[in-house]
C-alpha positions as CSV (number, residue, x, y, z in Angstrom):
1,X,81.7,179.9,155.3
2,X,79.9,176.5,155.7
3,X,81.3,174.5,158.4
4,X,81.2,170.5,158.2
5,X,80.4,168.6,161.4
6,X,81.1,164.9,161.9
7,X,80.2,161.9,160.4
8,X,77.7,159.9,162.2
9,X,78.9,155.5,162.3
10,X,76.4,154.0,160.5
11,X,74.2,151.9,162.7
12,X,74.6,153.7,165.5
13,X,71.0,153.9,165.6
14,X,70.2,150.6,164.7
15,X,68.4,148.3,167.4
16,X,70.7,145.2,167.5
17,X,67.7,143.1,166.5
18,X,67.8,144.5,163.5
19,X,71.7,144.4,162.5
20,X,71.4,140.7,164.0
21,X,68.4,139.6,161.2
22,X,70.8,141.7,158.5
23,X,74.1,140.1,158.8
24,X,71.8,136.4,158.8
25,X,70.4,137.1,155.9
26,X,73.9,138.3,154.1
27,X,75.4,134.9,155.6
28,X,72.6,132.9,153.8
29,X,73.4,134.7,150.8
30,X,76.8,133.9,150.5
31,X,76.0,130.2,151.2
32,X,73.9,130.0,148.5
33,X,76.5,131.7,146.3
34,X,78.8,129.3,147.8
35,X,76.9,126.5,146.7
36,X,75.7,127.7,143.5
37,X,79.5,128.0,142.6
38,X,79.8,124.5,143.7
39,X,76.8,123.7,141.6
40,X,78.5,124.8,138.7
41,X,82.2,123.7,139.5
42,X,80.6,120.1,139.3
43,X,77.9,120.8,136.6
44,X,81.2,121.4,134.3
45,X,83.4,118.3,135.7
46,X,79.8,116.5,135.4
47,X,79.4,117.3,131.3
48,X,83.1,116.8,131.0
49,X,82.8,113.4,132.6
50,X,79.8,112.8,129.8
51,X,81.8,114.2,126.9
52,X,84.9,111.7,127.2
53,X,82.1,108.7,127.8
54,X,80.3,109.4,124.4
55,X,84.0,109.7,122.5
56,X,84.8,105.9,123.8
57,X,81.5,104.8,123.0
58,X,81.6,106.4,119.4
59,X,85.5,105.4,119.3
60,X,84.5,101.8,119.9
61,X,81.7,101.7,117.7
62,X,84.3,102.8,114.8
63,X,87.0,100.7,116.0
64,X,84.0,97.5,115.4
65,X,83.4,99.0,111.9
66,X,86.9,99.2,110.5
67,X,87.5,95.8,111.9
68,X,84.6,94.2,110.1
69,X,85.7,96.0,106.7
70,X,89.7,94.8,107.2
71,X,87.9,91.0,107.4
72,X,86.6,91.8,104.7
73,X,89.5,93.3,102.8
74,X,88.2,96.7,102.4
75,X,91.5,98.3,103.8
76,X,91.2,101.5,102.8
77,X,87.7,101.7,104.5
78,X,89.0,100.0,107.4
79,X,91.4,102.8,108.2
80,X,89.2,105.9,107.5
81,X,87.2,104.4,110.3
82,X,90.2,104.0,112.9
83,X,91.5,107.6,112.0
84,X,88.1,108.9,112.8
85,X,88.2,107.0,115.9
86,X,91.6,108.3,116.4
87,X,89.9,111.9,116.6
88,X,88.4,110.7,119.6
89,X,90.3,108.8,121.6
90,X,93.8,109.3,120.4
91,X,95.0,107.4,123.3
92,X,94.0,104.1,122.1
93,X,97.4,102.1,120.9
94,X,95.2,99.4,120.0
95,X,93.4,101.1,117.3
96,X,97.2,101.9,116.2
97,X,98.5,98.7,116.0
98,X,95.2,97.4,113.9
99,X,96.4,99.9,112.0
100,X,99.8,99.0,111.3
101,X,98.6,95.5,110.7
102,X,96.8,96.6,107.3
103,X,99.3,98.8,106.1
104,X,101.4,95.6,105.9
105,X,98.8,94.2,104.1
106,X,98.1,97.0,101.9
107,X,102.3,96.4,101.1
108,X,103.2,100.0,103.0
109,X,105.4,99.4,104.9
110,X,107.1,102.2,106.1
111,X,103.7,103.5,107.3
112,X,103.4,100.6,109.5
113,X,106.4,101.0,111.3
114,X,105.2,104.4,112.3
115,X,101.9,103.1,113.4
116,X,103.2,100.2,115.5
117,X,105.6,102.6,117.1
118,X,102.5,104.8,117.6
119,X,100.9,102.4,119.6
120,X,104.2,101.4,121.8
121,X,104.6,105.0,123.0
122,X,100.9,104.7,124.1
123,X,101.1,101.3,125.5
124,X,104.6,100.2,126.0
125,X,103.6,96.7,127.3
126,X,101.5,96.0,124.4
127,X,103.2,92.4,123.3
128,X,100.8,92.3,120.5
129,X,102.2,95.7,119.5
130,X,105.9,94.7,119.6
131,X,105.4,91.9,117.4
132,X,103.2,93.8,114.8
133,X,106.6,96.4,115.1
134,X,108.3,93.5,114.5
135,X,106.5,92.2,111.3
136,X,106.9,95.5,109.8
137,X,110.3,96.0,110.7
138,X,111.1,92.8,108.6
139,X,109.1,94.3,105.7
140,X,112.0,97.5,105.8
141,X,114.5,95.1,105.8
142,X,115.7,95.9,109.4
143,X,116.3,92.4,110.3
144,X,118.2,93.3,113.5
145,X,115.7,95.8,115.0
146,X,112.9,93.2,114.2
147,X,114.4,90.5,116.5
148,X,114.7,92.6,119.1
149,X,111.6,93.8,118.9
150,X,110.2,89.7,118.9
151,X,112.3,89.5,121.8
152,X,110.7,92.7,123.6
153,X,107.0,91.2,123.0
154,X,108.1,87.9,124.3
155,X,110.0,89.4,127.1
156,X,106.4,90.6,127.9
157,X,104.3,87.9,127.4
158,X,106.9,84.4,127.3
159,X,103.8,82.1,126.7
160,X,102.9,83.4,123.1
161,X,104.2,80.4,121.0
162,X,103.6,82.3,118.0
163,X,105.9,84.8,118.1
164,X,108.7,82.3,119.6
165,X,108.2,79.6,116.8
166,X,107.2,82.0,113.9
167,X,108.2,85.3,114.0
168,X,111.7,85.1,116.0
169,X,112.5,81.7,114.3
170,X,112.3,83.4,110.9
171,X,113.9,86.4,111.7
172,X,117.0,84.5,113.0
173,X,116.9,82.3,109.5
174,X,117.3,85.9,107.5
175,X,119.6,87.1,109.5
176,X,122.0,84.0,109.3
177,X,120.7,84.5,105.1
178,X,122.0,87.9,105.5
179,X,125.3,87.5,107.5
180,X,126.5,84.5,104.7
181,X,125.3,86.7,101.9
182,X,127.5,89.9,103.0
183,X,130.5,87.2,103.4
184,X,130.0,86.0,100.0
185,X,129.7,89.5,98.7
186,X,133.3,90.6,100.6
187,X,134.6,87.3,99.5
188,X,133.5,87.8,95.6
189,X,135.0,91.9,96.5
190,X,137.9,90.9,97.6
191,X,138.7,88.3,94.2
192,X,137.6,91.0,91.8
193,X,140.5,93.2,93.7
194,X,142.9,91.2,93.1
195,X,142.5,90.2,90.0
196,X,142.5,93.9,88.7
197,X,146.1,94.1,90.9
198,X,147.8,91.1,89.0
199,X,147.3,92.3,85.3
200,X,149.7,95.1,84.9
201,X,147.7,98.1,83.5
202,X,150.1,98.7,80.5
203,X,149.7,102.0,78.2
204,X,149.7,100.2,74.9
205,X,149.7,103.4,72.9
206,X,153.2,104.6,74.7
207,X,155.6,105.9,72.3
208,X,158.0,103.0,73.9
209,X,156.1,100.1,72.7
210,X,155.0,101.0,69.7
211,X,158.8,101.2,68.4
212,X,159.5,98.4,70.0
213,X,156.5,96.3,68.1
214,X,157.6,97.9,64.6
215,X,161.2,96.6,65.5
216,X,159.9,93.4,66.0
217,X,158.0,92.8,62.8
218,X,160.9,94.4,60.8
219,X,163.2,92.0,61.8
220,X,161.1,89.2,61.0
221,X,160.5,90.8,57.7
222,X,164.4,91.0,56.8
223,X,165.4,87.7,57.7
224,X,164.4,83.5,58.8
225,X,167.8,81.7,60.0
226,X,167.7,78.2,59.0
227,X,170.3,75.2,60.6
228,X,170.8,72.5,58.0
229,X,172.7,69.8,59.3
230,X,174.0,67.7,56.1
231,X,174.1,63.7,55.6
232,X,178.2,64.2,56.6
233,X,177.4,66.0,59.4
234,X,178.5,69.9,57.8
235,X,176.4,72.5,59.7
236,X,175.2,75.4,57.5
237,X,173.3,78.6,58.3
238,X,170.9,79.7,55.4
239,X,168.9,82.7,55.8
240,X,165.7,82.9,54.1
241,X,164.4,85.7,52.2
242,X,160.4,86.4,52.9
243,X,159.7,86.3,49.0
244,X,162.2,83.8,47.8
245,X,161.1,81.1,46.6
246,X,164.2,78.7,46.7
247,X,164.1,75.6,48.6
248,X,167.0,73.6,50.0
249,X,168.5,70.9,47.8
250,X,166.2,67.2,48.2
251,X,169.7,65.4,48.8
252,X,170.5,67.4,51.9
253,X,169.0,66.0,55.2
254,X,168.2,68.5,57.2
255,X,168.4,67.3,60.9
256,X,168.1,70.2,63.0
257,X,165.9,73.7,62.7
């Protein structure tokens, strides 16, 4: 049977020279993995750091473009360019709000309120951005939410005179157009009403009525009453047939009917 003895520690023959120079050269190593780790850590942030510089440059290169083509009037060109600048910087309200501004003038509307809103939630102190909201706003017909939105942008910048003698001025004008308009309609609602209320809606076609109307004309048919009044002053009643052709006597003066 094979007996086992026991384990010798390793480096329990080693000069201490030699385990000195070992565990140097293992600290070196792991310095220069430390710093090659390091290396890479900012390597990464470094190419990052590039990446996001070369999407704003080639974000504002395309936001130039598609403002030269909307001077221009080539809309639809205009906003290809912005949405591809969108890809890359999709942060940018401004290239929203240019946006919205030629969806107005390309008569969509409804689009341009979402772009304009776009750009608020990215910049919420954009003035230039509430009062594009604003135009487009009056374009939907949303009077009310426009002026607010004029009074937002001018709440943020109070020395624009545009928005103050332009846009608010002619919101307020529609909305005093609007108010006297929805009176007018109430008032014209409310006449219509009552004149349906005053006529009594009568069934014509009611047994009732139509023997009361063939009562009617029968009795005219039978008999006219006449009052002649003579020159002595006799009063006689003549009744005249409808086909008779008799007439009263020339000599009598007929005074009364």
């Amino acid at each position: 049977m094979a007996s086992f003895g026991w384990k010798r520690k390793i480096g329990e023959k080693v000069s201490k020279a030699t385990w000195q120079q070992f565990e140097a050269e293992a600290a070196d190593d792991a310095g220069a993995g430390e710093d090659a780790d390091d290396n890479w850590v900012h390597a990464a942030k470094r190419r990052k750091e590039l990446l996001l510089e070369d999407c704003v440059r080639k974000s504002k290169q395309l936001k130039e473009e598609g403002a030269n083509l909307a001077e221009n009037s080539r809309f639809r060109e205009a906003i290809r360019k912005w949405d591809e600048a969108l890809q890359l910087t999709p942060e940018d309200s401004t290239l929203y709000e240019m946006k919205s501004q030629v969806l107005m003038s390309l008569h969509e509307m409804f689009p341009a309120v979402h772009a304009a809103e776009m750009a608020i939630q990215r910049n919420p102190r954009s003035w230039d951005a509430w009062q594009t909201l604003g135009r487009a706003q009056l374009g939907v017909g949303e009077i009310e939410l426009a002026i607010r939105s004029f009074q937002v942008s001018l709440h943020t910048f109070p020395m624009n005179p545009e928005v103050w003698k332009e846009d608010l001025s002619w919101a307020r004008k529609l909305h005093k157009y609007k108010q006297k308009a929805a009176k007018a309609k109430a008032v014209q609602a409310l006449a219509k009403e009552a004149a349906q209320e005053s006529i009594p809606d009568y069934d014509f076609e009611s047994d009732e009525i139509v023997e009361v109307c063939a009562a009617i004309a029968q009795k005219e048919k039978e008999a006219k009453s006449v009052v002649i009044v003579s020159a002595s002053g006799a009063v006689e009643t003549v009744t005249e047939k409808e086909n008779s052709a008799a007439t009263p006597d020339e000599t009598i003066f007929i005074r009364a009917r």
